[in-house]
C-alpha positions as CSV (number, residue, x, y, z in Angstrom):
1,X,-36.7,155.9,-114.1
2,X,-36.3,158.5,-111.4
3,X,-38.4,161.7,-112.2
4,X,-38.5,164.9,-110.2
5,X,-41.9,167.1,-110.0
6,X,-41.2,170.3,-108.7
7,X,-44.4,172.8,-107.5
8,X,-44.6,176.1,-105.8
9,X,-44.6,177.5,-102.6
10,X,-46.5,180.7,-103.4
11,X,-50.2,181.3,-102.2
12,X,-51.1,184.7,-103.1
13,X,-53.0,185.5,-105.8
14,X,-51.0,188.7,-106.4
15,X,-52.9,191.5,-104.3
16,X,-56.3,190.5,-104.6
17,X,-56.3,188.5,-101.3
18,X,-57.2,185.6,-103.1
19,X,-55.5,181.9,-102.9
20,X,-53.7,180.0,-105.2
21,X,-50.9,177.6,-105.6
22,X,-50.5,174.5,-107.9
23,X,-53.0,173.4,-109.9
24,X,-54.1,169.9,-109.2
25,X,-54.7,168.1,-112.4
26,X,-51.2,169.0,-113.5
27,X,-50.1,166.8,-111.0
28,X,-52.3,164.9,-110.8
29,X,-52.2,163.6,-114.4
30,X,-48.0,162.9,-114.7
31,X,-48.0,161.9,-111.1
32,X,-50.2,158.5,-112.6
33,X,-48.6,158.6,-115.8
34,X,-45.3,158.4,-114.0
35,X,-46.4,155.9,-110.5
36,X,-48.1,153.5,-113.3
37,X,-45.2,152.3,-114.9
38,X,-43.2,152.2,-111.7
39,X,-41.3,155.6,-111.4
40,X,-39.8,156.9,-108.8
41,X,-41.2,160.3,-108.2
42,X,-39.5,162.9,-105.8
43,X,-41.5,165.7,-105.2
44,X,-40.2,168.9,-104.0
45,X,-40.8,173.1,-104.0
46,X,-38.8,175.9,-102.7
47,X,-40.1,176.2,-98.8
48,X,-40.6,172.4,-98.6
49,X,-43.2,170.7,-96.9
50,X,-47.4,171.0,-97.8
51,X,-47.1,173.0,-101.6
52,X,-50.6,175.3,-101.5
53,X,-53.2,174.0,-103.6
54,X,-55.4,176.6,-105.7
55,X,-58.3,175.9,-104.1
56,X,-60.6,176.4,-107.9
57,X,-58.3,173.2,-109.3
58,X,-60.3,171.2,-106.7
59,X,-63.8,172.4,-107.6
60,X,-66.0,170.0,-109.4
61,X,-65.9,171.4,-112.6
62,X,-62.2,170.9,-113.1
63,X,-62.0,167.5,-111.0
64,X,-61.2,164.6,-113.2
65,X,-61.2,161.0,-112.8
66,X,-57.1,161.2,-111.7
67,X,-57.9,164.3,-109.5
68,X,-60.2,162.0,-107.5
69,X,-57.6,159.4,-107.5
70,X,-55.1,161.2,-106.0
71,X,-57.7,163.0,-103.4
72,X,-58.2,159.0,-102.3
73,X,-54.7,158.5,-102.1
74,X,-52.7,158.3,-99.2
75,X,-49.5,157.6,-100.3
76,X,-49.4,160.3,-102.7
77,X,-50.8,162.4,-100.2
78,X,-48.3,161.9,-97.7
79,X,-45.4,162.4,-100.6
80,X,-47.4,165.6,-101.3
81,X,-47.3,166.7,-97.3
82,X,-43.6,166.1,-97.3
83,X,-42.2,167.9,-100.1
84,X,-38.4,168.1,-100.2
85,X,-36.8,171.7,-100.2
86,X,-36.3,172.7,-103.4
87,X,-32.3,173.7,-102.5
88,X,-31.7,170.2,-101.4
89,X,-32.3,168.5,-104.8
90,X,-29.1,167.5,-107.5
91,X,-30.2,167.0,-111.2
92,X,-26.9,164.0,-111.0
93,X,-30.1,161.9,-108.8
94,X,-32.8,162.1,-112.1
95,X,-33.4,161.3,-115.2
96,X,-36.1,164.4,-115.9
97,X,-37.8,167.1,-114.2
98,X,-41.2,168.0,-114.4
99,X,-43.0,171.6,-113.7
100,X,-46.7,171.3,-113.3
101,X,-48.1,174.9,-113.2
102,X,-50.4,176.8,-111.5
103,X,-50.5,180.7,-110.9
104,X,-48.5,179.9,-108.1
105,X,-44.7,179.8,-110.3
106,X,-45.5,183.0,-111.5
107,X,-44.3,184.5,-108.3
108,X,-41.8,182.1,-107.0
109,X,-40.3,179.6,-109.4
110,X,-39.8,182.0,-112.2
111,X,-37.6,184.0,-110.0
112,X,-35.8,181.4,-107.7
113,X,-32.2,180.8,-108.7
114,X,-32.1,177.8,-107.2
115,X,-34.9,176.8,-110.0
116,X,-32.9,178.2,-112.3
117,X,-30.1,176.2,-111.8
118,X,-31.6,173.1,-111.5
119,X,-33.2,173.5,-114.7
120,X,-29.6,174.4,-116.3
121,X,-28.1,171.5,-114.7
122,X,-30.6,169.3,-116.4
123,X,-29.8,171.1,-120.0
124,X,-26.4,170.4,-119.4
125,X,-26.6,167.1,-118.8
126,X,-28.4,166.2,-121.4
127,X,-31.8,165.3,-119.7
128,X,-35.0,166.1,-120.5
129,X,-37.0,169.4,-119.1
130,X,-40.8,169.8,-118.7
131,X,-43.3,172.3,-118.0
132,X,-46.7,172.8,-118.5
133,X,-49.3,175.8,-118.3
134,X,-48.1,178.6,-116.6
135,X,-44.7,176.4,-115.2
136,X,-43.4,177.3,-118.5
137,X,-42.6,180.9,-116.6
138,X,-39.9,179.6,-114.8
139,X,-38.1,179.4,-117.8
140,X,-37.8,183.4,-117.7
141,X,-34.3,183.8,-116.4
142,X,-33.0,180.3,-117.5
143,X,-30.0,180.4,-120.0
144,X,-28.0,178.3,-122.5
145,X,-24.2,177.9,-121.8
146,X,-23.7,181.1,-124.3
147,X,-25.8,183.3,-121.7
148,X,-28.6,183.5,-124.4
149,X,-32.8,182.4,-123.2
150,X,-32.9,179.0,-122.8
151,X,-36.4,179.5,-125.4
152,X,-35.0,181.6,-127.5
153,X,-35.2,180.2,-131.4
154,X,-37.1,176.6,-129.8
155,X,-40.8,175.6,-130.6
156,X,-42.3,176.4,-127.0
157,X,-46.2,176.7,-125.6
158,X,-47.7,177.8,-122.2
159,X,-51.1,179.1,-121.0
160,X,-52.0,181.7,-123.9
161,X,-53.0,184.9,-123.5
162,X,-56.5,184.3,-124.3
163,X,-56.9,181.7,-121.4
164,X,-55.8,184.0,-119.2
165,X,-57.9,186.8,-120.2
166,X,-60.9,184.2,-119.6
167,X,-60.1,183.8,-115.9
168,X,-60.0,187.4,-115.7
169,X,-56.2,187.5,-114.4
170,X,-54.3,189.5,-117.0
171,X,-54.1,192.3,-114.7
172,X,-53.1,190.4,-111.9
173,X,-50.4,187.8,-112.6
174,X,-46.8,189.3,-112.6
175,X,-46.3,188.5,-116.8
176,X,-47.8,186.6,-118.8
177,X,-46.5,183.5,-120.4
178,X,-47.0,183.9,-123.7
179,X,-45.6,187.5,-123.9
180,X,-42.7,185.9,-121.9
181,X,-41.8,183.2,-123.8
182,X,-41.9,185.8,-127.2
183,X,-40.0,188.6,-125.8
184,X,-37.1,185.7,-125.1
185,X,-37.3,184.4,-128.7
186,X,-39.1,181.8,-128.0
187,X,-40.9,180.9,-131.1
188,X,-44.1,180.6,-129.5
189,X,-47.4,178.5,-130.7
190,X,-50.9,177.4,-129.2
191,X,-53.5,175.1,-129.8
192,X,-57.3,176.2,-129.7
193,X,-57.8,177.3,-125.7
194,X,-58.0,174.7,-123.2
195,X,-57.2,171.7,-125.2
196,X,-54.1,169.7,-125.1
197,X,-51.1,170.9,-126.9
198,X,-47.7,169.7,-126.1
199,X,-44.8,170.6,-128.3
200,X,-41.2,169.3,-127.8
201,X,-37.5,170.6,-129.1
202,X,-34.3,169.1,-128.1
203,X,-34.7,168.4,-124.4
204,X,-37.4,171.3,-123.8
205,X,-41.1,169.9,-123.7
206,X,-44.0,172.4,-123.4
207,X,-47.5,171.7,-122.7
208,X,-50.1,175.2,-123.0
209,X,-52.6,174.1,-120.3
210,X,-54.1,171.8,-117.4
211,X,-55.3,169.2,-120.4
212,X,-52.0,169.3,-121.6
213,X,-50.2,167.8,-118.3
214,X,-50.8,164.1,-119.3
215,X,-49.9,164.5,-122.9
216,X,-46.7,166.6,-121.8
217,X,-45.9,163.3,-119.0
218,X,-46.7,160.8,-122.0
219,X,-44.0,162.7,-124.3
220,X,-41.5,162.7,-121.5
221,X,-41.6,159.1,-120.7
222,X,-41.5,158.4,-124.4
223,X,-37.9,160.3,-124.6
224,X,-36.7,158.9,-121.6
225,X,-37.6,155.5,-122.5
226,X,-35.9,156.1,-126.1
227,X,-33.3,157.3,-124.4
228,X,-32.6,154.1,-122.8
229,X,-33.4,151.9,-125.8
């Protein structure tokens, strides 16, 4: 099983001067659930190298016992300092993709056509798609083969509109998710806030926040090992 994780490259909380970047649980958490059953991960973002971390995701209150793992680990580390360029990736070398979020996608993934590719690359070859928080953003410009939304008419989540009005960013973030995902037809649902809530149609799973990542990893090994069976 060869997955690819895919994280931004963006640092700027919009104008406010503030940093951000990916959001470390929600690597954190399928990075394990993939390395503990022997995947092969391949980490990559669009300017390659170091992805920015948001520096809040490392705070105590939103370390876990698999953020601390990977803080103590120096082989994920190193995989993490060495990101491949995002343009240099195929979809014909995995068997999945995984988006963990992070304001950061907001500015960069959701508008990078080389993203948008990949991710149409994987539809099209029949391989599974995940995303999780605000990663399911990058799914904004993403289209079937008929040109319609890729969300449009499927069962999608991402970081509701509520948990974004609790860390006070509504204002700054360039869209927010859950409008997004409506306004494509996707036919969006969420759990209570900050609890895990994965939902999955056809080859599209969707996790709503940070507690979702593991969950969303779990249900994509569970597909790709059915897949195999």
């Amino acid at each position: 099983m060869k997955v690819l994780m895919v994280l931004t490259s963006h640092d700027t909380l919009g104008n406010t001067g503030r940093p951000t970047g990916f959001w470390l649980e929600e690597l954190a958490a399928p990075y394990y659930a993939f390395s503990d059953i022997n995947a092969e991960i391949v980490l990559a973002s669009p300017q390659g190298g170091q992805p920015p971390l948001d520096p809040k995701s490392n705070e105590p209150d939103f370390q876990t016992d698999l953020t601390r793992r990977f803080e103590k680990d120096e082989t994920a580390k190193a995989l993490l300092a060495n990101t491949v360029r995002l343009d240099s990736v195929s979809q014909a070398d995995f068997d999945a993709v995984f988006y963990p979020g992070g304001h950061g996608p907001l500015w960069d993934l959701a508008e990078d056509k080389n993203s948008v590719q990949l991710i149409e690359s994987f539809i099209a070859a029949n391989k599974p798609v995940a995303v999780v928080c605000h990663a399911p953003g990058v799914l904004r410009h993403v289209q079937n083969a008929d040109g319609t939304p890729l969300v449009k008419g499927k069962k999608v989540t991402g970081f509701a509109n509520s948990e974004e009005e609790a860390v006070g960013l509504t204002n700054v973030v360039p869209f927010l998710v859950e409008d997004e995902l409506k306004s494509l037809g996707g036919v969006y649902s969420k759990g209570p806030d900050w609890a895990s809530y994965v939902l999955t149609d056809g080859l599209l799973i969707t996790g709503q926040n940070p507690a979702s990542s593991g969950p969303v990893a779990d249900v994509l090994i569970k597909a790709l090992q059915n897949k195999s069976a």
